[in-house]
C-alpha positions in Angstrom: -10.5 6.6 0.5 -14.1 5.5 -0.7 -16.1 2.8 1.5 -13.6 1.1 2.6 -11.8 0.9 6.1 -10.0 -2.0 7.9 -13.2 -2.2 10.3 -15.8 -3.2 7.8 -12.6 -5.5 6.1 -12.6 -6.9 9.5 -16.5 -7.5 10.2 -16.2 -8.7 6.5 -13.7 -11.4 7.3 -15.2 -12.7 10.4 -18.6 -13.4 8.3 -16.6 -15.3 5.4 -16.4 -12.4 2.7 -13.6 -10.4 1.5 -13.4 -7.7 -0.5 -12.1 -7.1 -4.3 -11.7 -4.3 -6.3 -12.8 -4.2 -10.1 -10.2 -4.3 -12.8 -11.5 -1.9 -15.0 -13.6 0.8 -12.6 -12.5 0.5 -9.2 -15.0 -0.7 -7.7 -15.1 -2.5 -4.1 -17.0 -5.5 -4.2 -17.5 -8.3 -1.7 -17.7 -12.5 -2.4 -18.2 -14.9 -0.2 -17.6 -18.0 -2.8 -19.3 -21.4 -3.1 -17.5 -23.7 -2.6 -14.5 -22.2 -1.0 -11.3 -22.8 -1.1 -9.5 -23.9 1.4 -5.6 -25.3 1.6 -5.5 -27.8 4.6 -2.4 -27.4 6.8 -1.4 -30.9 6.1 -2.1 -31.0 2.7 0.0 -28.6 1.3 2.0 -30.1 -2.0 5.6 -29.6 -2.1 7.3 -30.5 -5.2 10.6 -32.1 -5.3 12.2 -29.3 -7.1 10.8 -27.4 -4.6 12.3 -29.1 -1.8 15.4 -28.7 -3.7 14.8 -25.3 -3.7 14.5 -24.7 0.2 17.5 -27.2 0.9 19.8 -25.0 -1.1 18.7 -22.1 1.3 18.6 -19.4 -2.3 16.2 -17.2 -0.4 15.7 -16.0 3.1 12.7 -16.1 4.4 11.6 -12.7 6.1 8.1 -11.5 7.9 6.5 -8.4 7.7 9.5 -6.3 6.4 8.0 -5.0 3.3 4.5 -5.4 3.5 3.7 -2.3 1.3 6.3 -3.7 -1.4 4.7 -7.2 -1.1 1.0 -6.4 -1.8 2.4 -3.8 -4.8 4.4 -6.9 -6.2 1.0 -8.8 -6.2 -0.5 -5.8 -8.0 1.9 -5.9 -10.9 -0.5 -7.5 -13.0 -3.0 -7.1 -16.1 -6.2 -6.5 -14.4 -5.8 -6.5 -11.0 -8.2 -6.5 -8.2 -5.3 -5.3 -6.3 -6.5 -0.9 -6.3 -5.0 1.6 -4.4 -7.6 1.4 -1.9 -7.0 -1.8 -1.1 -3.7 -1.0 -1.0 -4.1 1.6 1.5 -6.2 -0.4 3.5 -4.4 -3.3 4.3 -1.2 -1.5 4.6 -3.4 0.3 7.9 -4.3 -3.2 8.5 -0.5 -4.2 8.5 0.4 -1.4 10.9 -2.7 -2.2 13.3 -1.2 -6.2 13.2 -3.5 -7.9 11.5 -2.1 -7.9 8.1 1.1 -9.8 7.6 3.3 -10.6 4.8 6.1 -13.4 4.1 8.9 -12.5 2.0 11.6 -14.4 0.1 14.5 -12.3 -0.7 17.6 -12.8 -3.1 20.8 -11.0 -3.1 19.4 -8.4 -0.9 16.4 -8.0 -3.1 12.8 -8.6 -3.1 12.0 -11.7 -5.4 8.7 -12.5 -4.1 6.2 -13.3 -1.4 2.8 -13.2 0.0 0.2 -11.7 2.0 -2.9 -12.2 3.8 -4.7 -11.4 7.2 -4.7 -13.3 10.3 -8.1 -13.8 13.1 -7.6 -16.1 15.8 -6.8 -19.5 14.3 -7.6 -18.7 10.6 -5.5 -16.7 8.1 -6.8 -15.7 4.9 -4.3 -15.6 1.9 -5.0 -12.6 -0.2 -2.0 -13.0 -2.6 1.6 -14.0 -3.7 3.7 -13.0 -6.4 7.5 -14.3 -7.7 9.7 -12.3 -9.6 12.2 -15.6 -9.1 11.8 -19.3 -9.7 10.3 -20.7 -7.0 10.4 -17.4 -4.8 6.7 -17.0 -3.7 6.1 -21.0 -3.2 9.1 -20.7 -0.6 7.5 -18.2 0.9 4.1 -20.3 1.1 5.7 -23.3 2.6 7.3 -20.7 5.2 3.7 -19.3 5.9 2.4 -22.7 6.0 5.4 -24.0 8.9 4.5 -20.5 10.3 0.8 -21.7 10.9 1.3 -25.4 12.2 3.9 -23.9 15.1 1.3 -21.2 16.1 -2.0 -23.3 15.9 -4.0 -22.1 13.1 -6.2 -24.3 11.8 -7.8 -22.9 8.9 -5.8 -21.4 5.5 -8.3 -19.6 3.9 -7.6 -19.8 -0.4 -10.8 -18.4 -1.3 -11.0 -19.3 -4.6 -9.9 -23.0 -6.7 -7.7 -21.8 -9.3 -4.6 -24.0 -11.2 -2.1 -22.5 -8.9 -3.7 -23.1 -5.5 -4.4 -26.2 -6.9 -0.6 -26.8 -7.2 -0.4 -26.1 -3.7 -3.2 -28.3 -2.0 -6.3 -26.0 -2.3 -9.6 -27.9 -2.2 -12.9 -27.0 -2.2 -15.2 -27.1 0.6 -19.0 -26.0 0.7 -19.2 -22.2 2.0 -21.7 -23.5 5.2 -18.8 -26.1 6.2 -16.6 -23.1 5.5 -18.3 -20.8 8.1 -18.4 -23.3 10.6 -14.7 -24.0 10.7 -14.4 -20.3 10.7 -16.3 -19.7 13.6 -13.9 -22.3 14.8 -10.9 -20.9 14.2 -11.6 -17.3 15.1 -12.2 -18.5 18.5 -8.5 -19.7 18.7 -5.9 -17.1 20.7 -3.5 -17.7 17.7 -0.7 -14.6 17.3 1.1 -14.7 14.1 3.6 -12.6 14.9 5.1 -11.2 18.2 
């Protein structure tokens, strides 16, 4: 493993960065974007063929039983920032219970999801991949429920991008960012048991 370890991750998180491997080398880098996107708890979009979707109960919605599979479904892609180190990192995160993953499953099988890291009162999303219509929006709108019920108040999207768009992202200024972070990292919020 090179410089990275879930406590600098952690420290990184708490100050508003988060790291990112290069594509083509590698390399760990950290951002701390501005703006910063953000996906407000009651502003999430939910298509109607969406809510078709989740009425017809296709998928079942699952948490943190395939967290490894998750983040290597989200790594299946031309140029991801997705490495093997980060890999192995947040999988230790996963087993210390800070990283987390929701998972829609059909037929038995893994056909897409999400995952992302949860402080007090704020969880940042780190990714999502579908390998099914509709399969890793379900499991958003799961997340989101998820985080109403336990009292988060701050869905951290990093980056404004067509997709997150979709979903409700906007953009905020990083300074408004870090002061609704301090916020929520104050919160006692447990995502999972």
């Amino acid at each position: 493993m090179g410089i990275l370890t879930p406590e600098l991750v952690l420290r990184a998180y708490e100050r508003g960065y988060f790291p990112m491997a290069d594509p083509q080398t590698g390399e760990i880098a950290f951002y701390s974007p501005d703006p910063r996107a953000i996906i407000p708890l009651d502003g999430v979009r939910i298509s109607r063929s969406l809510r078709q979707t989740i009425r017809k109960g296709l998928y079942e919605v699952r948490v943190n039983t395939a967290f490894e599979a998750v983040i290597r479904g989200c790594a299946e892609r031309p140029h991801s920032w997705i490495s093997e180190e980060i890999i192995a990192v947040y999988t230790e995160l996963h087993y210390l219970g800070v990283a987390h993953s929701v998972e829609a499953w059909y037929g038995g099988e893994l056909a897409g999801g999400l995952y992302g890291v949860a402080l007090g009162g704020a969880f940042f999303g780190e990714s999502m991949f579908t390998r099914r219509r509709d399969a890793s929006k379900v499991a958003f709108v799961a997340l989101v429920e998820r985080l109403r019920q336990r009292g988060f108040v701050l869905l951290d999207a990093q980056y404004l991008n067509p997709h997150t768009r979709r979903l409700g992202a906007v953009e905020i200024p990083r300074q408004e960012y870090l002061r609704r972070l301090a916020i929520a990292l104050r919160l006692p919020c447990r995502f999972a048991e």
